[in-house]
Structures are given as C-alpha cells and as structure tokens.
N, C-alpha and C positions, 0 to 999 in steps of 0.2 A: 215782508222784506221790501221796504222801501225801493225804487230805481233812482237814477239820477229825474228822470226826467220828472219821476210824480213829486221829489223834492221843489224843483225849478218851478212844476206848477202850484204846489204847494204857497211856495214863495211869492209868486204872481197871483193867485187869490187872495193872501193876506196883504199885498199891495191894495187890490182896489176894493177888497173889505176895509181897510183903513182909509183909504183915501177920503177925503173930503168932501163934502157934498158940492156941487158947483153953485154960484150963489143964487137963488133964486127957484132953486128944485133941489127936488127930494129922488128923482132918477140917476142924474149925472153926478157924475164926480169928478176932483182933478188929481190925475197921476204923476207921474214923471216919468215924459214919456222918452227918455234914454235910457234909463233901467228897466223899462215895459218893455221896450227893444231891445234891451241886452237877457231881458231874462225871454224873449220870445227865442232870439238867437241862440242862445243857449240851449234852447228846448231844442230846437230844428236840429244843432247839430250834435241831439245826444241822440234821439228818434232813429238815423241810421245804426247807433249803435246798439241800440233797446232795440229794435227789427233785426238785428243781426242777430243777437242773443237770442230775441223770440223763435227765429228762424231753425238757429241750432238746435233749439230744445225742441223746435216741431220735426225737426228732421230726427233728432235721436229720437222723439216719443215714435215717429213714423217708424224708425229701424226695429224698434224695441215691438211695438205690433208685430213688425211684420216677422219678426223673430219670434214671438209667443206664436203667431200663426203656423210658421213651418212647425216649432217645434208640436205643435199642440194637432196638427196633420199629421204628423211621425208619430204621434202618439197613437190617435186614431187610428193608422195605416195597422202599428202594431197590433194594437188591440184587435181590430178586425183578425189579420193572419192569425193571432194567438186564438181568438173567435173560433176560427174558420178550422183551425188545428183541433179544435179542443170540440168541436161537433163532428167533427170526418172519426177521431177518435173515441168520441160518442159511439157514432153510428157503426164502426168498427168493433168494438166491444160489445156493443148491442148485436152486429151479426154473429160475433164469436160464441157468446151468449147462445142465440137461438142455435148456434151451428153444434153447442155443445150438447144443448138441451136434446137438440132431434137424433146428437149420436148416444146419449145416454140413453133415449128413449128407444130405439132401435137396438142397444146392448142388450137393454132389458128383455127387448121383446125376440130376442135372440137367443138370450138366457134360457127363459122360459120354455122358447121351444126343444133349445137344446136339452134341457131337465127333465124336460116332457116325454123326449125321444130317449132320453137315456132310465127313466123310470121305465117307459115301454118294452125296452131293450132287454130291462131286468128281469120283468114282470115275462115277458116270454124266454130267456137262458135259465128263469127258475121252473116255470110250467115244463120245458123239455128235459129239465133237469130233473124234475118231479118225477116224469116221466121216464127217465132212462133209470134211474133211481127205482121206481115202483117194478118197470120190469127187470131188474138186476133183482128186486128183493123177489119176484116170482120166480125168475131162475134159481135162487138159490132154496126156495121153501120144494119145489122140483128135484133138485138135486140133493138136497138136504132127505124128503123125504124117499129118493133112489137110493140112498146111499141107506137109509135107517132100513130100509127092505131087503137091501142086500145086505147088511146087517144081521137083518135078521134071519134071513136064509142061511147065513153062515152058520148061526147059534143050530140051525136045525142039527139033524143028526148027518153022521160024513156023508153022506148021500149026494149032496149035493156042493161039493166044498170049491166055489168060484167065487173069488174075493170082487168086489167090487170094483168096475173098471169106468174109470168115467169118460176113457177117451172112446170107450166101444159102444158109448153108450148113444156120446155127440154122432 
C-alpha cells in the first residue's frame, strides 16, 4: 500500500535518476530545482500526516496488546481458580475415597465379629439346648420306665391295686 509520501519520494528519485548528467562528470546532475523543492515540500507536509497515521496504528496496535494481555490474564487467573477447584476437589474425593475405604473396612471387620459372636451365641443356645433336651429325654426314659412298673404292678394280682401316680412320685 503505497502512502502519499513514498509516491512523492518515488517521484523525486525518478527526477534525478533522469536528470542529466552535469557537463563534465559522470557524479552530478542537473535538476530543476523548484519541482526538487515543490516535491521536498510536498514530502514534509505529508510526513505529519504519515506520523499521524503511523501514531494511530501504534496506539491501536498498543490498545489491542494491552487488550490481548488483560484478556489473556483473565484467562490465566480462570484457569488457575478452575486449577485450584479441580485439585481441592481432587483431593476432596480422594479423602472421601479413603474415608469410605476405612469405613468399609471397619464394617467388615465389624461384620465379622458380629458373625463370629453370633455363631458363638449359637453354638452355646444349641450345647444348652442339647443339654436341657438330653436331660428332659432322661426324665422322661425315668418316668416312662416308673410308669411301665407301675404298670406293671398293676397287671399283678389285686394285691396290690395302686395306679400310678406321678405327682407322688415328684
């Protein structure tokens, strides 16, 4: 994109690339030196306005950094929080984790004893149970065989005719 002023210079090189040699050397040349001055003048007074331009665009290209820069810190800032969120919730989850691990393991071993006490518990209501059971069956093989004698005494001849009595017996 051409400016005004790189045409002007433009214009004022092809001056004294044309110009003339001066007579006698192969250096100098001859111009014309009111269009040399009209196109210097020309230059000088576009220069303010090419620096004015250049100015704008270094001030927008400045805004437009420093705008990538916030925005590009707010970026970072989030990231970090969203970071910072996302290892506390890590670390969170991790302790829930062990916290679940140590109360399962503790259930279990809870369990266990509870099972442990309650098979014990079994194992002796059956032994006593065994027990009240075996002497109920000798009470009754006792009673069973009081009862088959007096029984039998009765079968004897009238002599002796007393029916069996079991409360007279307790």
């Amino acid at each position: 994109m051409a400016t005004a002023v790189d045409e002007l210079l433009d214009m004022l090189f092809d001056m004294i690339d044309e110009a003339k040699n001066a007579p006698l050397s192969s250096e100098k040349c001859v111009i014309e030196r009111e269009k040399a001055l009209d196109l210097i003048e020309d230059i000088k007074a576009q220069f303010p306005v090419e620096l004015a331009e250049a100015k704008k665009i270094l001030n927008a290209r400045s805004e437009y950094v420093a705008a990538a820069k916030r925005e590009a810190d707010e970026i970072r800032k989030r990231a970090e929080i969203e970071a910072s969120q996302m290892v506390n919730e890590a670390q969170v989850m991790n302790q829930a984790r062990a916290k679940a691990n140590d109360l399962m393991a503790q259930a279990e071993q809870k369990a266990k004893e509870v099972r442990r006490s309650a098979n014990e518990y079994c194992v002796d209501i059956l032994s006593r149970t065994e027990e009240a059971l075996a002497e109920a069956h000798e009470e009754m093989r006792r009673t069973h065989s009081r009862f088959r004698n007096a029984m039998g005494a009765a079968a004897a001849p009238a002599t002796n005719s007393r029916m069996y009595d079991a409360e007279a017996e307790g």
